[in-house]
N, C-alpha and C positions, 0 to 999 in steps of 0.2 A: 504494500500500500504506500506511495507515495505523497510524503509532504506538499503540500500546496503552495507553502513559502520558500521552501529549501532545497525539495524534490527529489531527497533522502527515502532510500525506503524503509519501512517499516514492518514489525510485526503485524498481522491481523487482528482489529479489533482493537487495535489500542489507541486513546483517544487522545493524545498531545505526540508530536512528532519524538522521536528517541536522541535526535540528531541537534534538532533547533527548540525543541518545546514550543513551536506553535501547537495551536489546537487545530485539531484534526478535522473537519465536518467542509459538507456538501450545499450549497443553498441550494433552494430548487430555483430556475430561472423563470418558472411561472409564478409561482406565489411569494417565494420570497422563502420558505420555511426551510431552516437547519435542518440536517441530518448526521449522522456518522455515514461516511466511505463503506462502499460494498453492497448499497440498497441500489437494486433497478428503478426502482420506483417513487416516485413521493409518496409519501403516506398522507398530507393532505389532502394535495386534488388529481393522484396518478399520474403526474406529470414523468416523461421518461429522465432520467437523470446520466449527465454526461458524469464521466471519472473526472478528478481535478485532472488528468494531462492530458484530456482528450482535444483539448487546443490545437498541443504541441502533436500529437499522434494523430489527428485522423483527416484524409482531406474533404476541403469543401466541394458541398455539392450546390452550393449555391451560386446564380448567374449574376451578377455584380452588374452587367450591364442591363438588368431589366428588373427594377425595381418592384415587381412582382412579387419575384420569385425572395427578396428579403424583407419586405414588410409584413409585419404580422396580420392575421387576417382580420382583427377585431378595425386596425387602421385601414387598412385598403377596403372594406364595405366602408365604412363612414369615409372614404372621398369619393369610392365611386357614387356613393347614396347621394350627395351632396355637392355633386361636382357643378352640376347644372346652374347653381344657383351661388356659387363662387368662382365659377370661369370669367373674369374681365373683374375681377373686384380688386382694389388697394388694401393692402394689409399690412400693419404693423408688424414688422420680424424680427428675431435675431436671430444673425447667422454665426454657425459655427465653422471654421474651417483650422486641419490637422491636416500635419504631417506628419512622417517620421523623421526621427534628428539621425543625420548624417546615414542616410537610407542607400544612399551611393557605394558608400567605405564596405558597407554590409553587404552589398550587392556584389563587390567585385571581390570582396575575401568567399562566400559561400556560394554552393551550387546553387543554379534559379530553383530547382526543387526544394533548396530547404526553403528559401527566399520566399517562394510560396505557402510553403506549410507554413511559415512565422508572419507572417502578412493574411496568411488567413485564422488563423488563431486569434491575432488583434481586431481585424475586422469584426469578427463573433462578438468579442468583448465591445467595440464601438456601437453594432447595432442593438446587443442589448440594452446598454445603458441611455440611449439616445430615445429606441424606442418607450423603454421606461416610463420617461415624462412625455409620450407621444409628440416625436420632433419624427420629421422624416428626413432620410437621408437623400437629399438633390442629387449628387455626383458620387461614385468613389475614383478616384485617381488610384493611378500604382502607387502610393507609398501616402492615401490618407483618402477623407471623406469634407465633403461639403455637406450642411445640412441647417436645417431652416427650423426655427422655432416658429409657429404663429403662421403656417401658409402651409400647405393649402387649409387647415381647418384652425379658426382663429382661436387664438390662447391670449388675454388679455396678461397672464404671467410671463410669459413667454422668454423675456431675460432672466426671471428667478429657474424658469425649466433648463435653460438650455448653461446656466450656471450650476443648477443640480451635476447635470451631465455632463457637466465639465469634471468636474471634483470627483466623480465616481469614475467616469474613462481614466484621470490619472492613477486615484486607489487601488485600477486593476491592472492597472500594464504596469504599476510596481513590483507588484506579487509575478506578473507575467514574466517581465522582464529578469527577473533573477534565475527563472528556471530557462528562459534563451539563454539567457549567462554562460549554466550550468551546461547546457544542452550544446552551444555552438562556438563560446567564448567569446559572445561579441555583446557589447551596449545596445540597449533598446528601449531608447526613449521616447516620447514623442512632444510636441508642441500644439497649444492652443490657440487660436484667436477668437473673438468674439466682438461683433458690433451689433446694434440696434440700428435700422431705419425704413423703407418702404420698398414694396415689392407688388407688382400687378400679376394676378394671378391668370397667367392663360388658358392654354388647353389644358385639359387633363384628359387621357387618352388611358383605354380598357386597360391597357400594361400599366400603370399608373402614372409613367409617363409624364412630366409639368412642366408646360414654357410658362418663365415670369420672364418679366421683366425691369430691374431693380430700377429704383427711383434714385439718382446723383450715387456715391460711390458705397454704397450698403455694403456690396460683395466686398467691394475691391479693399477697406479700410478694416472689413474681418481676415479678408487673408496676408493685409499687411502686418495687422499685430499678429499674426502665426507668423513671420517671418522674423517677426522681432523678438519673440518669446524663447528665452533660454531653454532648454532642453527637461521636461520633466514640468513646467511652470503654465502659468494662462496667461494672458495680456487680454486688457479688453479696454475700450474705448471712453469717453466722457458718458455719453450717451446710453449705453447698457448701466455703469457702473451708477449713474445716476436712478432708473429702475429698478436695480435691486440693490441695492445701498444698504438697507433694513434688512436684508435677510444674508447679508455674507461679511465677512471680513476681508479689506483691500489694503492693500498697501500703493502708497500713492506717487507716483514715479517721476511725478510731475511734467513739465510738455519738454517731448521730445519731438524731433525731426522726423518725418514718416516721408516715403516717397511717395512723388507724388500730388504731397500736399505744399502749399506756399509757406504758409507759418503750422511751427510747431505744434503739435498734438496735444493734449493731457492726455496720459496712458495711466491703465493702475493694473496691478497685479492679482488676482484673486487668490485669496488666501484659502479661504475654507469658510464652512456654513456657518452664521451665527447659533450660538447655544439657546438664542431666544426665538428663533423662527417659529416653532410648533404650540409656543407660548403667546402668540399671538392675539388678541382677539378680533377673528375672525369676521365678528360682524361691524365693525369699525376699520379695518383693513384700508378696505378702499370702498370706492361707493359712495362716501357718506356725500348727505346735503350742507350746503354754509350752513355754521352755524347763529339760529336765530334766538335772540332775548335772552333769558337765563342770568344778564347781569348781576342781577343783584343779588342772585344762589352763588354765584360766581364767588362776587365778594364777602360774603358769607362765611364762605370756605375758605379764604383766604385769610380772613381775620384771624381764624381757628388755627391757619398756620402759623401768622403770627405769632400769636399766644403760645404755640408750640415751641416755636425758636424760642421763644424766651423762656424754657422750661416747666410749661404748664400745661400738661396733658391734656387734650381734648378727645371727646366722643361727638362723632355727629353724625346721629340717622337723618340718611336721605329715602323720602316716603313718596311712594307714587304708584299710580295703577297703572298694568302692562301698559307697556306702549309711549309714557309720558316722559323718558328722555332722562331717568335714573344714571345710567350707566353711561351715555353721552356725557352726559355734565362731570361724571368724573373722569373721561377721557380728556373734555376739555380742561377740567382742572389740572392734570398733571402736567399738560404741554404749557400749563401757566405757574406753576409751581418753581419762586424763584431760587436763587442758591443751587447747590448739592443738597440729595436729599436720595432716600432708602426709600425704593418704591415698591411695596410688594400684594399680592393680591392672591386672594382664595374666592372661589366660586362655591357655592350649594349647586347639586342635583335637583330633581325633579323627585328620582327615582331613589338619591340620597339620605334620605331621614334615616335608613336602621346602618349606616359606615360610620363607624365616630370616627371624626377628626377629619374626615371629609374634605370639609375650606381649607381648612389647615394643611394636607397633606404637599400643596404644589409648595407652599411656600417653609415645610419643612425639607422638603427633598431641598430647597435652593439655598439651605443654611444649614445644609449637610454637605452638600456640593455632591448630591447623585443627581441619578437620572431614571424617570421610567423604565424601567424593564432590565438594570443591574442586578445584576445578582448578589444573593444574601453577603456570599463575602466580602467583593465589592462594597455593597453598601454598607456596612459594618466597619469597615476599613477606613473610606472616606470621612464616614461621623468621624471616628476619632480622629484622624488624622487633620479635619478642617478645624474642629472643638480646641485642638493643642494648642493649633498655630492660631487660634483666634483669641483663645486666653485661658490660661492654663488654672486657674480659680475655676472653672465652668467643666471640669471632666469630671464631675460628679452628675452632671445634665446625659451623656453618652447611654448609658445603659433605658434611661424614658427616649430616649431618640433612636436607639434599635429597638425598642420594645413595639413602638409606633412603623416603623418604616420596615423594618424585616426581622420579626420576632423568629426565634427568642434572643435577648440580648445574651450578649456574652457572660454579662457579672455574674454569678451564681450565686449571692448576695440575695440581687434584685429577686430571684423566684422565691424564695422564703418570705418576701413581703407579702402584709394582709393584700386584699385587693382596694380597699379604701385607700389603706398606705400607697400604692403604687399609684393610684387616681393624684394623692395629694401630691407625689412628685414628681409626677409630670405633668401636674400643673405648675410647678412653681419650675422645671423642666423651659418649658416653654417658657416662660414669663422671664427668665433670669437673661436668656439668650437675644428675647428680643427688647427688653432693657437693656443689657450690655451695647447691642447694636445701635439702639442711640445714642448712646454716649458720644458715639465717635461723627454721627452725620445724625438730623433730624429721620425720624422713619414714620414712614405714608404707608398705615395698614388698613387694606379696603378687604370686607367681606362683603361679597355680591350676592344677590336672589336670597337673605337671609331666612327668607319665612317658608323657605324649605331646608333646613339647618336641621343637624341629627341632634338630638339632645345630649350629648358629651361636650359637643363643639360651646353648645348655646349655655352651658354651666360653665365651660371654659373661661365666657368672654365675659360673663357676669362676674367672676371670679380674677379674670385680667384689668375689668376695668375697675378694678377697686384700688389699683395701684398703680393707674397713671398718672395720679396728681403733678408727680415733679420730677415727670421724664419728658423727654422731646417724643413723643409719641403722636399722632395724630388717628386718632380711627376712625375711619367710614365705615359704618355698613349701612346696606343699601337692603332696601326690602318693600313691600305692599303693605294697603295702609292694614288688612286684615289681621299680619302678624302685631303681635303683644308680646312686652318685655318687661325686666324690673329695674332696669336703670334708668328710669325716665328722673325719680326724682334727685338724681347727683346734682350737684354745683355744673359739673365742668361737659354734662350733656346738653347739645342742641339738636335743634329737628330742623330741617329744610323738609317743607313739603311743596312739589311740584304740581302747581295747577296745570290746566290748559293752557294754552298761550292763548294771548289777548287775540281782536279780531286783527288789531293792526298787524300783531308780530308774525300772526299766522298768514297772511296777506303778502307780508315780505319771505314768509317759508315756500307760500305755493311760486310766485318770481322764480326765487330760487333753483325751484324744483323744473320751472319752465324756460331754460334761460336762454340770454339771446335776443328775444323779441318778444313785443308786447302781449299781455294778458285781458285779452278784454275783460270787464268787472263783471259779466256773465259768467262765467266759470268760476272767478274767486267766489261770487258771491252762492256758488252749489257746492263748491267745496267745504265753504266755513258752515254751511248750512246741512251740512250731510255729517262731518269729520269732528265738528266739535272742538276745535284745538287743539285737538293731540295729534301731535307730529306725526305721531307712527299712523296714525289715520289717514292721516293729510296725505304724506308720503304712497300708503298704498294706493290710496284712490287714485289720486292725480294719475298712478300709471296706470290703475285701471283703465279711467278712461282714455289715457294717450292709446294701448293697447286693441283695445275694441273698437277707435276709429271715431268713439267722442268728440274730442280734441282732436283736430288736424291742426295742424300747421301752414300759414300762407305764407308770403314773400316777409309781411310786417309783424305778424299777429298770431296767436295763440289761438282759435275760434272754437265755439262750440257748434257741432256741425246739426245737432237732433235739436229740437225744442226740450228743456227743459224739464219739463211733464213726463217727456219720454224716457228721461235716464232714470232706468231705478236702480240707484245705487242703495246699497244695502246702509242700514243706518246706526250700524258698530261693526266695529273691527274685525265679527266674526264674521259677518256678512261680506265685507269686502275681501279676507284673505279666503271666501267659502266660493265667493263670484268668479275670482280671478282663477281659482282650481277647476271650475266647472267651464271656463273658457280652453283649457289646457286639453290636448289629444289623451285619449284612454290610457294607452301604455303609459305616456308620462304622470299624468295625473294618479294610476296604481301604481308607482315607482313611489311618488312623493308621499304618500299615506302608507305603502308599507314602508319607509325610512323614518315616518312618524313614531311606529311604535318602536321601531327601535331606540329613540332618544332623541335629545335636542343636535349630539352628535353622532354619526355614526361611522361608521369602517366602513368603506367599499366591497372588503371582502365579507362580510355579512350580508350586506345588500347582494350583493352577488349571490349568495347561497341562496335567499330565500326568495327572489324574482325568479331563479333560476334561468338568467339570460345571462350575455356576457358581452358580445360586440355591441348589443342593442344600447343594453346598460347603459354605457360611457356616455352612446350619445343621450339619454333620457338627463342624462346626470347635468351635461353640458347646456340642455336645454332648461334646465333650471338653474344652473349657475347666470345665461343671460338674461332671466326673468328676475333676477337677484332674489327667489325664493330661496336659494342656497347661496353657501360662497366653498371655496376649497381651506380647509381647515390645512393639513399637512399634506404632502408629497412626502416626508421620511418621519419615523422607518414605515411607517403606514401609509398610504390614501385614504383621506378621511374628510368627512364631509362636515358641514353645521347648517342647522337653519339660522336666516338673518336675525330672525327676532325668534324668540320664545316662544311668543304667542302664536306663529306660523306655526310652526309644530303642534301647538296644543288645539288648533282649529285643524288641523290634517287630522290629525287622529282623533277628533271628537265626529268626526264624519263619517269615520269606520262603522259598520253597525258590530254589534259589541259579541255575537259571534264570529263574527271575523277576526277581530283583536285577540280572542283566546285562540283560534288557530294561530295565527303573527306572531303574538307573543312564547308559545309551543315552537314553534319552529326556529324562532330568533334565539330561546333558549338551546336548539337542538346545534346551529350553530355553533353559540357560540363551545359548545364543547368539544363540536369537529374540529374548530379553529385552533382553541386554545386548550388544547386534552392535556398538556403538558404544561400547562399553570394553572389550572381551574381556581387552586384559591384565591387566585386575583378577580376571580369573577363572584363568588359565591353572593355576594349582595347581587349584585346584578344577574345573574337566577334566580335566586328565589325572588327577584321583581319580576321578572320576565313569565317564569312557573308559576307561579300562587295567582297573577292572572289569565291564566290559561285553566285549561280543566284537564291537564296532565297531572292530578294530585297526588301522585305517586312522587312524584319530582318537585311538585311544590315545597310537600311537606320536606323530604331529602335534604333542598335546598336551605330551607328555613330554620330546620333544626342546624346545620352545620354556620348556617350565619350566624343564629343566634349565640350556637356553642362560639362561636370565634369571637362575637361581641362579649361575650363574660371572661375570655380571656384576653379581653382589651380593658376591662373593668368599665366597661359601657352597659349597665344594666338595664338601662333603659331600652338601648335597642335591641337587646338581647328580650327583655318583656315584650317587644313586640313580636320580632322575628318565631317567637315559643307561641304567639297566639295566632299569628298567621299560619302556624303548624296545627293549628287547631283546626283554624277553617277549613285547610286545604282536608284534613282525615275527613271534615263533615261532607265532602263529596265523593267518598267509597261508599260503596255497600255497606249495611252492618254486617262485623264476624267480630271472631273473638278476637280476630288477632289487630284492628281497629282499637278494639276496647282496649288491650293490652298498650296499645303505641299512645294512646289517649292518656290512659294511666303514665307514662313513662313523660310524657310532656307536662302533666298536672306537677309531678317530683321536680321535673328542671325548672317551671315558673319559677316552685318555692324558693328558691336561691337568688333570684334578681326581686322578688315581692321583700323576703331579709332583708335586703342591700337597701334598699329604698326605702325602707322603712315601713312598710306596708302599707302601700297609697291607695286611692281610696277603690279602685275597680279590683282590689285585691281579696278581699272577702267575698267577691260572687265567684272568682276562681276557684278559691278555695272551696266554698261550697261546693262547686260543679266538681269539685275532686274528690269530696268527702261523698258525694251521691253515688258517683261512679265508684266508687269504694266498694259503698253499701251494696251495689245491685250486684258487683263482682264477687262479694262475700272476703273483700281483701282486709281483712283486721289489723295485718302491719299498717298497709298506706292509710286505713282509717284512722287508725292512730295519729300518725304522721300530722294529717290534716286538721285534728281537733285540735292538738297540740298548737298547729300554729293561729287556730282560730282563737282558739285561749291566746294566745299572745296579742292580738289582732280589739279581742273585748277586753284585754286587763284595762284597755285606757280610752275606751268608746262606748261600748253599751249596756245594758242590762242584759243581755243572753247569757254572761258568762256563766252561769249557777247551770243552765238548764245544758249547755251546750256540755261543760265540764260531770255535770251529772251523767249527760250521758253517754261520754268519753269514760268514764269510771266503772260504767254497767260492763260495757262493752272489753275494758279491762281484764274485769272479775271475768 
């Protein structure tokens, strides 16, 4: 078995190289999914799998000169699909162009036959990674490829793609290049260039075949910086590096000489991906409308920073219903947030109530210095190692930050502690490290979508905010007016609550929204009349009707084309995001409703499984990225999606009829264990959401017992009291048998431990009942026992039953 870095061989089956200690494993080039060396097959989606040196060993049978015969076939149906209707159109591109460095010296030291074999090995590696982020490759030359982000089917990313694929093409022809090394004795490196500009798209021809024709020198200034690009690096232009700016790290080379041109260039270098790209939020990205009014929330917040700098902790909920510009105003506040300053942000689910720590989790991982999907050692390592170097007073916090991020902590200590004790220190865990960190810079802690917060979190910050008096701290959290809290009455909390916007400022939103040319007061005056002020109202309508042909556009003006009477525009939000779906083609419109019950976010590769389409897919997906119903959340290490707003999602799936959603949710459950068979405890909250609404109750219950077991080994009792009653519901849809009764009883036992913990709150005595019944009827004497006992505990300090209850806990003794 040979090495993939080294190309050493190895014994069978063994999993780090013997020679170099790389790790040993196979991706599949369809899904993406690890393996160990030696499997034909992938075990996710059967894809056939090449050996790592099947590069170097095997020849191509591909025709390079007819792009057919290497575009994958999910890409060649959407240009043939769509050619019709993009042949003569201008499109924004970036082009890529490679060579090989010093592909001459290679040529005249080795036989054309290896020359080939090593040229077509790299080719493999170039059109996988290209195709990837669906870039097609224009040309290949003997010793590289031309290729086009953004044409023929348009990618408004299309610099951030074809910058992906730059950075993964070098990752692999480093690893490539060492086994040429090995294999021939020669260098194998290659050169990047990349620029941004304009391309007409011509024919497209059944081979797939594309005449453009580039607008001033697009080509020509991408295959300059590949000429200028040292060996192994990327160059790229003002103009691309400007588009993805936000999502890479460059280094900046300042203006040089390019041939060809009169005055010098600015050039930059591409470094590698930013660590914050997938951290994004997504429905702020791009897209947004100017922002209108909100000053005086503005300053508000600002005050609060104020106060902050000068060492006096602030809390300020911002309260608003779907749609009214909550989480805007804190985007706009951050780009107004002067000085240095600590900006970090936790979101709630939907689906999140029984995860404790949930908000907390992104922004412990970022003061751990991991990353999603490390492994337990890894991330064990990094806590400590970032906690040392960040202040050596604070390695007593380590042991509550792997106990939270990848249990179980190492201390052995820590597991001797009661489970309150470990509640209490990692709260004071948390609490030390993000004091610490003000110390040094002011810190801006925002919790979003609050009023679906797990109860660990929401005791956390009740508990956190009791000791921001005399820190530089600032906290926002953000939530609906429905959620209720108990720090309202502090000194150092305020509220911003977000109205409507006025008719004026909504007046200057819909402008906004139409820009360019005039609005006749016809239209503003049915928007402010349908929308109500809220932006997110405002926003959809307005394209509703641009979409439907409402609103046309003349030479000067904005116009309404129907009378007035005629437009029935629905008269809330659910109506407009329910109109605008019911406008959308079938397939699209069942893509966006089953991606509903998936979540606000979801993975492509789950949508994939449970549409069970694949080429169609992409394009459905694409077609709601330009209706802005979606946007593209990540490209690494997943494809993954978002709705724009919240409420889009929760109007797509309230559309479902509610038989269909326990199928969706069955199935999106059935998924995700295909996907992820090999970490499911990263999923088990997210099953049992998925199964407990389903009528799969066999897997409901499964799911919910083992979440709720992992919430009491988080000292989360709360969500662990839920997750144990949602265990309940899912048994009430078997049949009765014994063996129901028996799992009933075995759930009544686990409540009692989180009912203990919490002191016996008040839905706690009808449980117990319902366990002491079930007792009775089973003729179980221990577990009847069991349950008097704690009812007695339950009346020592509440009712008058205890004499009769304990009386006849006594008989039953005797």
């Amino acid at each position: 078995m040979k090495c993939p870095q080294c190309g050493s061989e190895n014994r069978e089956g063994v999993k780090f190289c013997e020679e170099c200690g790389e790790k040993i494993e196979i991706t599949c080039p369809k899904c993406g999914t690890k393996t160990t060396p030696g499997k034909k097959f992938c075990g996710e989606c059967g894809h056939k799998l090449a050996k790592p040196e099947d590069n170097l060993d095997k020849a191509s049978e591909l025709d390079y000169s007819k792009p057919q015969s290497y575009t994958p076939q999910f890409l060649a149906d959407r240009i043939i699909k769509t050619r019709t209707s993009i042949e003569g159109e201008r499109k924004r591109v970036t082009v890529l162009f490679l060579d090989v460095a010093n592909y001459t010296g290679m040529s005249e030291k080795l036989d054309p036959e290896e020359v080939h074999e090593i040229m077509d090995g790299a080719f493999k590696i170039l059109m996988e990674e290209i195709h990837k982020v669906e870039g097609t490759i224009n040309q290949f030359t003997g010793d590289g490829v031309m290729a086009l982000f953004g044409a023929p089917l348009a990618h408004e990313g299309h610099a951030q793609r074809a910058c992906y694929a730059s950075l993964a093409i070098q990752d692999s022809i480093r690893v490539y290049g060492k086994k040429i090394r090995q294999k021939y004795g020669v260098d194998f490196r290659v050169r990047i260039g990349l620029n941004t500009g304009s391309v007409v798209v011509g024919a497209i021809g059944d081979d797939l075949r594309m005449d453009y024709t580039a607008i001033g020198d697009t080509t020509n200034m991408a295959a300059r910086m590949e000429s200028m690009a040292d060996p192994g690096s990327i160059l790229l232009t003002g103009h691309t590096q400007g588009l993805a700016k936000e999502y890479f790290q460059f280094k900046d080379l300042g203006k040089l000489p390019v041939k060809g041109k009169k005055q010098p260039q600015h050039v930059y270098e591409l470094l590698s991906a930013s660590t914050a790209v997938t951290r994004l939020d997504a429905s702020v990205a791009k897209g947004l409308t100017r922002y209108i009014g909100r000053r005086s929330e503005i300053d508000t917040l600002l005050k609060s920073y104020e106060k902050t700098l000068a060492g006096s902790g602030q809390v300020v909920g911002i309260i608003g219903e779907a749609g009214v510009g909550k989480s805007r105003l804190i985007y706009e506040l951050r780009n107004q947030l002067p000085g240095e300053n600590v900006y970090l942000e936790g979101r709630c689910l939907q689906y999140g109530g029984s995860s404790p720590f949930l908000p907390l989790l992104d922004i412990l991982r970022f003061l751990g210095d991991v990353q999603e999907g490390d492994s337990a050692d890894v991330i064990k390592k990094r806590i400590t190692e970032k906690i040392e170097k960040f202040d050596e007073k604070l390695l007593s916090v380590i042991p509550a930050f792997q106990d939270i991020l990848s249990p179980p902590a190492d201390d052995e200590s820590w597991h001797k502690l009661e489970p309150k004790e470990k509640r209490t220190r990692t709260f004071e865990a948390i609490r030390d490290v993000l004091i610490r960190l003000s110390q040094d810079r002011p810190l801006v802690l925002v919790i979003d979508d609050l009023h679906w917060t797990d109860k660990t979190s929401e005791e956390f910050l009740d508990y956190f905010i009791g000791w921001l008096t005399n820190t530089r701290i600032l906290l926002l959290l953000v939530y609906r007016p429905e959620y209720t809290h108990p720090w309202g009455s502090r000194s150092y909390y305020d509220q911003i609550r977000l109205d409507q916007l006025s008719s004026q400022t909504s007046a200057e939103l819909i402008h906004s929204i139409l820009p360019g040319k005039e609005v006749v007061p016809e239209i503003t005056n049915l928007i402010l009349s349908r929308a109500a002020g809220n932006p997110l109202f405002m926003e959809e309508l307005t394209k509703t009707l641009l979409e439907n042909g409402s609103i046309k556009k003349t030479d000067h003006q904005y116009i309404l084309s129907v009378r007035p009477s005629d437009v029935h525009v629905p008269d809330s939000v659910q109506g407009i995001i329910a109109a605008r779906m019911d406008r959308l083609e079938d397939q699209i419109k069942r893509t966006m409703q089953v991606a509903s019950v998936i979540g606000r976010d979801f993975a492509y590769r789950i949508l994939q499984i449970i549409t069970g389409t694949k080429e169609e897919l992409k394009s459905y997906l694409l077609n709601l990225q330009n209706l802005e119903f979606i946007y593209e959340k990540s490209l690494f290490p997943e494809l993954e999606y978002i709705f724009r707003h919240a409420l889009t999602q929760e109007v797509a799936y309230s559309s479902i009829l509610l038989q269909k959603r326990k199928e969706l949710h069955e199935r999106i459950g059935l998924a995700i264990e295909q996907i992820y068979g090999e970490r499911l405890e990263e999923f088990l909250d997210t099953l049992a959401y998925h199964y407990s609404r389903s009528e799969n109750f066999e897997k409901a219950y499964h799911y919910t017992i083992l979440s709720g077991d992992k919430a009491i080994g988080k000292h989360s009792a709360w969500e662990a009291l839920g997750c144990y009653k949602e265990a309940l519901n899912a048994l009430n849809g078997l049949p009765d048998s014994a063996k129901k009764q028996k799992r009933q009883m075995e759930i009544f036992h686990l409540i009692i431990v989180p009912v203990i913990i919490l002191g016996f709150p008040e839905e706690s005595l009808t449980l117990l009942e319902e366990g002491k019944n079930l007792a009775k009827k089973l003729g179980d004497v221990k577990s009847l026992m069991r349950f008097y006992v704690n009812m007695g505990t339950y009346y020592s300090n509440r009712g008058p039953h205890i004499y009769i209850e304990s009386h006849e806990a006594f008989h039953i003794t005797k």
